[in-house]
C-alpha positions as a printed Julia matrix, in Angstrom:
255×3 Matrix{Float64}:
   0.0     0.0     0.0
   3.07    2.12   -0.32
   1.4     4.05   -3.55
  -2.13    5.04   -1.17
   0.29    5.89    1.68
   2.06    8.41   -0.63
  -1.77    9.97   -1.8
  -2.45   10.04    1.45
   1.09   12.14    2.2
   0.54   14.17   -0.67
  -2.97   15.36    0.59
  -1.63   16.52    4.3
   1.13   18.37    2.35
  -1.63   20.45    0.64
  -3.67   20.83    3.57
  -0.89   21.38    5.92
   1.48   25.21    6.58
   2.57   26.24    3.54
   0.44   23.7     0.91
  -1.53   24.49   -1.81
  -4.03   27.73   -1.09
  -6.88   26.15   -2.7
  -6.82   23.13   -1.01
  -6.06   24.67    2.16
  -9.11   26.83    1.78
 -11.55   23.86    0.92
 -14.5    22.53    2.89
 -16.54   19.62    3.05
 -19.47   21.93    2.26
 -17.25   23.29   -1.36
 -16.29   20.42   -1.95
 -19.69   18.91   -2.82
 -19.82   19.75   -6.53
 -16.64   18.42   -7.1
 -17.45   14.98   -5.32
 -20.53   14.72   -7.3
 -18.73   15.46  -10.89
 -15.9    13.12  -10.03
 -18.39   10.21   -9.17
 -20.25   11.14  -12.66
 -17.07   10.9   -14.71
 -16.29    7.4   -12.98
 -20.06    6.63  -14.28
 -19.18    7.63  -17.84
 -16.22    6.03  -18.03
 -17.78    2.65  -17.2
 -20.46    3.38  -19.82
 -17.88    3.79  -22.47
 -15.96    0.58  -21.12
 -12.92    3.21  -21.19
 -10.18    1.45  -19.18
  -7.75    3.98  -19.52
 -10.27    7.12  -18.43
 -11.8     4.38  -15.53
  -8.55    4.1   -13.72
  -7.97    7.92  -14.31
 -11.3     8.79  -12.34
 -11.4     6.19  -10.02
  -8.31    8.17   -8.59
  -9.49   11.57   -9.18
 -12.46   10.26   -6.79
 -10.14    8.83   -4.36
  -8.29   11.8    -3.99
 -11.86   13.63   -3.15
 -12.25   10.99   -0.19
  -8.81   11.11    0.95
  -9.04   14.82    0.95
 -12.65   14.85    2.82
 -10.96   12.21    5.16
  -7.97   14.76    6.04
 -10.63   17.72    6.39
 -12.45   15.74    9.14
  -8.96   14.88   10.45
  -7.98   18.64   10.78
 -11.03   19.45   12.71
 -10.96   16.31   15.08
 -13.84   14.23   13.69
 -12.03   11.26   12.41
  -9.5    10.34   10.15
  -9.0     7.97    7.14
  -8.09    4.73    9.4
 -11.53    4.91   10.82
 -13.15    5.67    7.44
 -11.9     2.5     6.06
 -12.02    0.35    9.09
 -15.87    1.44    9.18
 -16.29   -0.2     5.28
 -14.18   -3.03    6.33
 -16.32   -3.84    9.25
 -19.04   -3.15    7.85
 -18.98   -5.16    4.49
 -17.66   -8.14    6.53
 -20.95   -8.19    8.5
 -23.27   -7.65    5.68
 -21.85  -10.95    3.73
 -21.59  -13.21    6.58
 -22.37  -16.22    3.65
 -18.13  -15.04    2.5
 -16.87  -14.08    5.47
 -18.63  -16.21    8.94
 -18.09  -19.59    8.72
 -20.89  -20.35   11.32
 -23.12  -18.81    9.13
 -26.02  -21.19    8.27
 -27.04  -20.47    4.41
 -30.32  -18.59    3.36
 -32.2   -18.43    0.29
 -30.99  -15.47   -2.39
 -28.16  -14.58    0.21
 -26.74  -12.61   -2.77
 -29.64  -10.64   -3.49
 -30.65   -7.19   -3.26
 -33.47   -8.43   -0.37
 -31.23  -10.4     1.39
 -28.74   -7.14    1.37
 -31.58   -5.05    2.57
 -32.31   -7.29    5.52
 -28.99   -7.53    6.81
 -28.77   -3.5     6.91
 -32.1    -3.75    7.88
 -30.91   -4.75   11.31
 -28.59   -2.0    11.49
 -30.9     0.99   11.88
 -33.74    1.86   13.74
 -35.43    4.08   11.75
 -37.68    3.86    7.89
 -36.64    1.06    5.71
 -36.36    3.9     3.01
 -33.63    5.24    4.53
 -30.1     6.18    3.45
 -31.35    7.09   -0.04
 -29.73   10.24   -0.32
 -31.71   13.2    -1.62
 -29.19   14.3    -4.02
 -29.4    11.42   -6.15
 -30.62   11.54  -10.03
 -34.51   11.13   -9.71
 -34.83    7.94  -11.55
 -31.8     6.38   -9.62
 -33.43    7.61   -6.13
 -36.74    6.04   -7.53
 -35.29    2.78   -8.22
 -33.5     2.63   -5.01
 -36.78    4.09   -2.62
 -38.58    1.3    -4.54
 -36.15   -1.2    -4.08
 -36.38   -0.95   -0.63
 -39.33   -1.01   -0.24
 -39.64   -4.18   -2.24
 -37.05   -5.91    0.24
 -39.5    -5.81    2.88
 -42.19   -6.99    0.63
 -43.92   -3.85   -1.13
 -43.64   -4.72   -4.32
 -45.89   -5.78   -7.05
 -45.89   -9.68   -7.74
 -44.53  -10.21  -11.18
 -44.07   -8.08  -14.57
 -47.45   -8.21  -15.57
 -48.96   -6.62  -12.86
 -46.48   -3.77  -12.87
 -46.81   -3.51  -16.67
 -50.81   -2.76  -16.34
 -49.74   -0.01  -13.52
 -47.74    1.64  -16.36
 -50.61    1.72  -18.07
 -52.82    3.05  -15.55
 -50.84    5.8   -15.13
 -50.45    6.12  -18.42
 -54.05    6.76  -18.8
 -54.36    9.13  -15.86
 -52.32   11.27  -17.34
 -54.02   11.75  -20.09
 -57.17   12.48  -18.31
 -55.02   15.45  -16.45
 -53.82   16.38  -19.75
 -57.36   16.95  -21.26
 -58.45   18.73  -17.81
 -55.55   21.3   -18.42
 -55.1    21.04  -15.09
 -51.59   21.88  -14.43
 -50.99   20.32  -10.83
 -52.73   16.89  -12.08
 -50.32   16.77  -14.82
 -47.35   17.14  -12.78
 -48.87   14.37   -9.93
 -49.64   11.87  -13.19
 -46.51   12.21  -15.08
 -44.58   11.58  -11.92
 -46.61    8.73  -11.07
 -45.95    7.61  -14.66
 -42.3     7.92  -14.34
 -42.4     6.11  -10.81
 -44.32    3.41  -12.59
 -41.96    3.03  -15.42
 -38.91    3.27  -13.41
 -40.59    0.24  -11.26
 -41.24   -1.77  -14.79
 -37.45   -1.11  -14.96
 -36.83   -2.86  -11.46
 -38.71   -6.33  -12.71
 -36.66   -6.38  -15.91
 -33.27   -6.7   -16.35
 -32.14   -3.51  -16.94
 -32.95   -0.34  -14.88
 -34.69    3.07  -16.14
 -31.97    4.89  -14.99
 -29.58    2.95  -17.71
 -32.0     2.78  -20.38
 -32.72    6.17  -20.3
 -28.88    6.94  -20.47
 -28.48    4.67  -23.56
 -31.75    6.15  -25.33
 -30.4     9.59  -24.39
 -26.95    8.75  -25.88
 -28.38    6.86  -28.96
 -30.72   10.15  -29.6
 -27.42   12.42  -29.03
 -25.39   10.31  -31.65
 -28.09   10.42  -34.36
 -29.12   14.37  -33.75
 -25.23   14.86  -34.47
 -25.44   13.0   -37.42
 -28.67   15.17  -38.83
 -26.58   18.3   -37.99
 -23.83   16.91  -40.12
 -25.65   15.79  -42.76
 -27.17   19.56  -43.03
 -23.68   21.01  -42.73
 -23.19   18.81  -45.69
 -25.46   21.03  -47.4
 -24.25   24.22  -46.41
 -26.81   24.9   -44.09
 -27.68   24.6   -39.63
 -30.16   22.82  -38.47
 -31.74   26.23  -37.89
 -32.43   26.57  -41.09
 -34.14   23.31  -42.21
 -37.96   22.86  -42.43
 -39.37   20.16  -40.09
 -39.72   17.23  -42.84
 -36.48   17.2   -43.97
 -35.18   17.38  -40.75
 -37.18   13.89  -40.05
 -35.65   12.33  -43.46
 -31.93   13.1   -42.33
 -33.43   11.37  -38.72
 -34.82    8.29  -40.49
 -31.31    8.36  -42.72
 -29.2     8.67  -39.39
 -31.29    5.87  -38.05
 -30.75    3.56  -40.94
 -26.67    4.26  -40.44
 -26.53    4.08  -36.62
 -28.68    1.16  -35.51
């Protein structure tokens, strides 16, 4: 560990008499946006199966927890032992099936229900909790709804959460042709809770569909704007139809 030892090293000397400004001037509080963009570039560079960029973030992120860890450190919270001896401990109880080998095997000790359980046990308070607000609204959804699946909330099987799609589907059109502007807002989130629960019962999430779709649209819209600069002319420019033809021509290409 001679390599995190010297990150680790490196981070006091910024924080510490006569470091880096910046650094030294940093909070836990500024260094939220920063945390949050790091953990986002880690998530693109898995969805681009980048190696090279994965192992680049990765340590841009670790540098934002050893840094948080040293700013607690400086102000007598805790320090960066006790951060990881907390995951350490932590992850060893919540997979007794690896670790404990007294443990007597359950059914789906692996699974998401079986995880919720165990930290379940843990806490006193909601089973929703520890979703943290700040999360993307479809991953928050999937993860409020997983939980409360765990404990046995959950619709049955596919169908049945299929048809509730469609149920909200249908109530929002009825706000729609109200013109009621509150009802439309309550439907389409219900909607989008709905679909992002379809996404829980099939193997794939909403939150990673709807990243692919948005990607696939982003890769074929660049391709229409190309094929118009072909012409001489911006997107701007182009009447509606012939916009669609240079869509249906993109589409053909980039399947």
């Amino acid at each position: 560990m001679d390599v995190f030892d010297e990150l680790v090293e490196v981070v006091r000397r910024l924080r510490g008499e006569g470091g880096c400004p910046w650094d030294r001037a940093q909070t836990p509080a500024s260094m939220r946006p920063y945390v949050l963009e790091e953990a986002y570039e880690v998530v693109e560079a898995i969805d681009r199966g980048d190696t090279a960029e994965l192992r680049k973030e990765l340590g841009d992120l670790l540098f934002q927890v050893v840094l948080l860890a040293r700013m607690a450190e400086d102000e007598g919270r805790f320090d960066l032992p006790e951060v990881v001896a907390a995951i350490t401990e932590k992850m060893v109880v919540r997979h007794p099936h690896v670790f404990d080998p007294d443990h007597v095997a359950e059914r789906d000790e692996g699974a998401v229900s079986a995880w919720e359980a165990r930290k379940a046990k843990e806490r006193t308070g909601s089973a929703l909790d520890g979703v943290p607000d700040a999360l993307p609204a479809l991953l928050r959804a999937h993860r409020i709804s997983e939980k409360a699946g765990a404990v046995g909330f959950d619709w049955p099987d596919l169908p049945s959460v299929r048809e509730k799609v469609g149920e909200e589907l249908a109530e929002l059109d009825e706000a729609v042709a109200s013109g009621d502007e509150e009802a439309i807002a309550e439907e389409l989130g219900d909607l989008l809770f709905a679909v992002v629960n379809l996404g829980r019962h099939l193997p794939v999430t909403a939150e990673d569909a709807l990243r692919r779709a948005t990607r696939k649209f982003e890769v074929r819209f660049r391709e229409v704007e190309a094929r118009v600069a072909s012409e001489g002319r911006t997107v701007h420019d182009v009447p509606l139809d012939e916009l669609e033809a240079h869509w249906q021509a993109a589409k053909a290409v980039r399947r």
